[in-house]
LUMTORKOL-725409 format. One line per field, with one value per residue: residue number from 1; residue in one letter; chain; z, x, y of N, C-alpha, C in turn. Coordinates in Angstrom, 2 decimals, padded with zeros to 5 digits. Example, Ala and Ser with C-alpha at 12.3 -4.5 7.8 and 13.67 -1.06 7.14 Angstrom:
<pts>
torba [1	2]
kepa [a	s]
bagu [A	A]
n.zz [007.80	007.08]
n.xx [013.19	012.85]
n.yy [-005.69	-002.25]
ca.zz [007.80	007.14]
ca.xx [012.30	013.67]
ca.yy [-004.50	-001.06]
c.zz [007.80	007.87]
c.xx [013.20	012.90]
c.yy [-003.30	000.03]
</pts>
This chain:
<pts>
torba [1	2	3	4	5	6	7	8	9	10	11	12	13	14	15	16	17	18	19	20	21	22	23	24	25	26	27	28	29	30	31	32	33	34	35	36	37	38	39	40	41	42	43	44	45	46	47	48	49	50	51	52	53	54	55	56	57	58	59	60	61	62	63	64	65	66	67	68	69	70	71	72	73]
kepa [x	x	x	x	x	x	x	x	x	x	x	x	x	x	x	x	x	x	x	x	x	x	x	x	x	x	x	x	x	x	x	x	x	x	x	x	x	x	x	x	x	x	x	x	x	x	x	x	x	x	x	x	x	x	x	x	x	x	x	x	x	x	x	x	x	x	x	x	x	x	x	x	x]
bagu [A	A	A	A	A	A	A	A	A	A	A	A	A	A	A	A	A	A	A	A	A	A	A	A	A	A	A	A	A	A	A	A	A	A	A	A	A	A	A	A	A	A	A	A	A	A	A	A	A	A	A	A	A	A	A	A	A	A	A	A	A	A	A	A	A	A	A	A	A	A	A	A	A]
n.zz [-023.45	-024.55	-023.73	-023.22	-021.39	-019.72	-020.72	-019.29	-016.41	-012.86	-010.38	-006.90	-003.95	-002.06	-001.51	-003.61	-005.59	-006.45	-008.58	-011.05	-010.39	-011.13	-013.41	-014.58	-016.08	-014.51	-010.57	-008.76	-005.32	-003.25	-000.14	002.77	002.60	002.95	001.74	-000.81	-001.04	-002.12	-004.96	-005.68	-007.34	-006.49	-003.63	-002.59	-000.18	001.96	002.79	003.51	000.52	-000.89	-003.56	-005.34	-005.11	-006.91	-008.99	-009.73	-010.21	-011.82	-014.08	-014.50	-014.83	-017.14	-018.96	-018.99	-020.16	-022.67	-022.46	-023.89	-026.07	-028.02	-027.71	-028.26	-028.21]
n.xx [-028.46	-026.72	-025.60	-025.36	-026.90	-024.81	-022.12	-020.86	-018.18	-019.40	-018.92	-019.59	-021.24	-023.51	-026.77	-028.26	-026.98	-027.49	-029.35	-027.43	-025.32	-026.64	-027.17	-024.80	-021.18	-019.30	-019.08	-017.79	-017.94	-017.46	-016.19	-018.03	-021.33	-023.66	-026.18	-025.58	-023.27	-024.21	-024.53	-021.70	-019.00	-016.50	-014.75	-013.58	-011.40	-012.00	-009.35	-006.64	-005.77	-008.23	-009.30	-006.90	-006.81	-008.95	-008.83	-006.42	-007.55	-009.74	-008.37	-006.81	-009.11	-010.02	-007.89	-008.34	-011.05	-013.38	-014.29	-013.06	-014.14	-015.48	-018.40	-022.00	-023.05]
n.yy [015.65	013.81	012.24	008.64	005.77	004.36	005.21	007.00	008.00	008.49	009.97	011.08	012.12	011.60	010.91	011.67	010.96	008.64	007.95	008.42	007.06	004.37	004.51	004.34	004.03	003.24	003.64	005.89	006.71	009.70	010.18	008.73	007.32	005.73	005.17	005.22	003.78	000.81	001.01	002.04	001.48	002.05	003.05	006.44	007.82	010.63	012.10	014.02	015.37	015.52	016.46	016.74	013.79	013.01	013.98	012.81	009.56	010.49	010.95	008.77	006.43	007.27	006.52	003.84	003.22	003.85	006.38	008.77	009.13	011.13	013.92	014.35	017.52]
ca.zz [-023.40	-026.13	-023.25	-023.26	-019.78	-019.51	-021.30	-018.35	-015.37	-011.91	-009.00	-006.11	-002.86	-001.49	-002.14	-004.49	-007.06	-006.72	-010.22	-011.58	-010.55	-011.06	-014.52	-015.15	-016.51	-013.27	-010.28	-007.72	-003.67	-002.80	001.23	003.42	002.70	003.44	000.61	-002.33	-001.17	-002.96	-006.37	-005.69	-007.80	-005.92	-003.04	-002.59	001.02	002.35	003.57	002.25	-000.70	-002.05	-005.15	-006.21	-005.82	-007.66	-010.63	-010.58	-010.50	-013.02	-015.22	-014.26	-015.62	-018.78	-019.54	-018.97	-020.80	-024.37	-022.33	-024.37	-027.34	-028.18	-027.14	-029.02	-027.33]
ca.xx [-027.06	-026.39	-024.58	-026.11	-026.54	-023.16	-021.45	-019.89	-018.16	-020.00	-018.46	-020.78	-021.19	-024.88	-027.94	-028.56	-026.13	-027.86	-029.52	-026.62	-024.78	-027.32	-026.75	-023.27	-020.66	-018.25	-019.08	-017.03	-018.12	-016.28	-016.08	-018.79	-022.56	-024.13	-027.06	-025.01	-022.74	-024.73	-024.59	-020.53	-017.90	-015.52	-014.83	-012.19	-011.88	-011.71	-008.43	-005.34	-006.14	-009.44	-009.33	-005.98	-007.34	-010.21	-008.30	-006.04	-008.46	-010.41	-007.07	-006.29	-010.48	-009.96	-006.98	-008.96	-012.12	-013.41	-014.92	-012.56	-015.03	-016.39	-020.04	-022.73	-023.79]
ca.yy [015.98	013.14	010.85	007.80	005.44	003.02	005.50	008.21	008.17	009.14	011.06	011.70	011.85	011.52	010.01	012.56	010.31	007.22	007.45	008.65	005.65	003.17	004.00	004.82	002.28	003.30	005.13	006.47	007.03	010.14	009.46	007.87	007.30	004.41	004.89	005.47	002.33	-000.63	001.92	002.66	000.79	002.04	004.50	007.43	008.50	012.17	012.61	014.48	016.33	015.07	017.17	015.67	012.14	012.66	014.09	011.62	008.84	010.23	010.55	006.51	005.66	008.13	005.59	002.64	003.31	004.23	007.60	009.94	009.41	012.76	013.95	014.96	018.15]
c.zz [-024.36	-024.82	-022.55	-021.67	-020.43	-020.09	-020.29	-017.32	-014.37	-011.08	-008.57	-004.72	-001.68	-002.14	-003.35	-005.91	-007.14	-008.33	-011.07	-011.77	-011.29	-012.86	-015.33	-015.39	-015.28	-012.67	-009.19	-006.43	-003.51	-001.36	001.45	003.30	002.38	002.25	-000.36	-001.92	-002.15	-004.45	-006.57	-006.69	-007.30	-004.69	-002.66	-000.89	001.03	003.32	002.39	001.68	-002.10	-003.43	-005.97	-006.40	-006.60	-009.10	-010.83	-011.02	-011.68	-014.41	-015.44	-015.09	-017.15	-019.66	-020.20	-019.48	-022.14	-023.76	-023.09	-025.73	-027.31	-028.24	-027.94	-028.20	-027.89]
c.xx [-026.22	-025.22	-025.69	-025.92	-025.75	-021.99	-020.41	-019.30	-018.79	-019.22	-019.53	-020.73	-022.53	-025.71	-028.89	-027.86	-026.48	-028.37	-028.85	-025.91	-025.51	-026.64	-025.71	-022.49	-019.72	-019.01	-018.21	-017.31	-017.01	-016.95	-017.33	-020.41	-023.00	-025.71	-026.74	-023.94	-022.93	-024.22	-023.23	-019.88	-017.01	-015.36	-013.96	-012.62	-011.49	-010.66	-007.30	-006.18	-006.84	-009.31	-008.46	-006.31	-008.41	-010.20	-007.88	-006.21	-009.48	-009.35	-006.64	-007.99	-010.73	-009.29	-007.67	-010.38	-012.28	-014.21	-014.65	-012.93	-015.47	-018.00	-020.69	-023.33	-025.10]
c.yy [015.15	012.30	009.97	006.63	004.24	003.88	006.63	006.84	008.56	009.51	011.26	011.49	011.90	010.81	010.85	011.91	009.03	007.36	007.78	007.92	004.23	002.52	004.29	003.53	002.21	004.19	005.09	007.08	008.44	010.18	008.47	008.33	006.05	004.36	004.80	004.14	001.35	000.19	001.87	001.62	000.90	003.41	005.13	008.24	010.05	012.28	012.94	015.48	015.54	015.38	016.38	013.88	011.91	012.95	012.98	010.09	008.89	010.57	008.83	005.84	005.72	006.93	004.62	002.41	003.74	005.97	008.80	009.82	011.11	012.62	014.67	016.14	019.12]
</pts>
């Protein structure tokens, strides 16, 4: 896919995103799982209007990172 590991963001929410995190440069918990924890950088709970926090979290990381490089696809 030409993205290299340290170079994304992760979003996830199971143990299905552990190696996704392991090797991501951020990742993001969306609510509660207790395997993907240790992996999380940070976690976004499920209340309200998930969707909107997860944009605008990944609008607040976009800021704060060099991620808005362009991808070799």
């Amino acid at each position: 896919m030409g993205v290299e590991q340290g170079e994304y963001i992760a979003f996830g929410n199971d143990a299905n995103a552990i190696a996704m995190f392991q090797h991501a440069m951020y990742s993001v918990m969306i609510g509660e799982n207790m395997q993907l924890t240790p992996f999380s950088s940070e976690k976004l709970s499920l209340c309200g209007d998930t969707e909107d926090h997860i944009v605008q979290r990944l609008m607040e990381l976009g800021e704060l990172t060099s991620i808005n490089k362009p991808v070799n696809v």
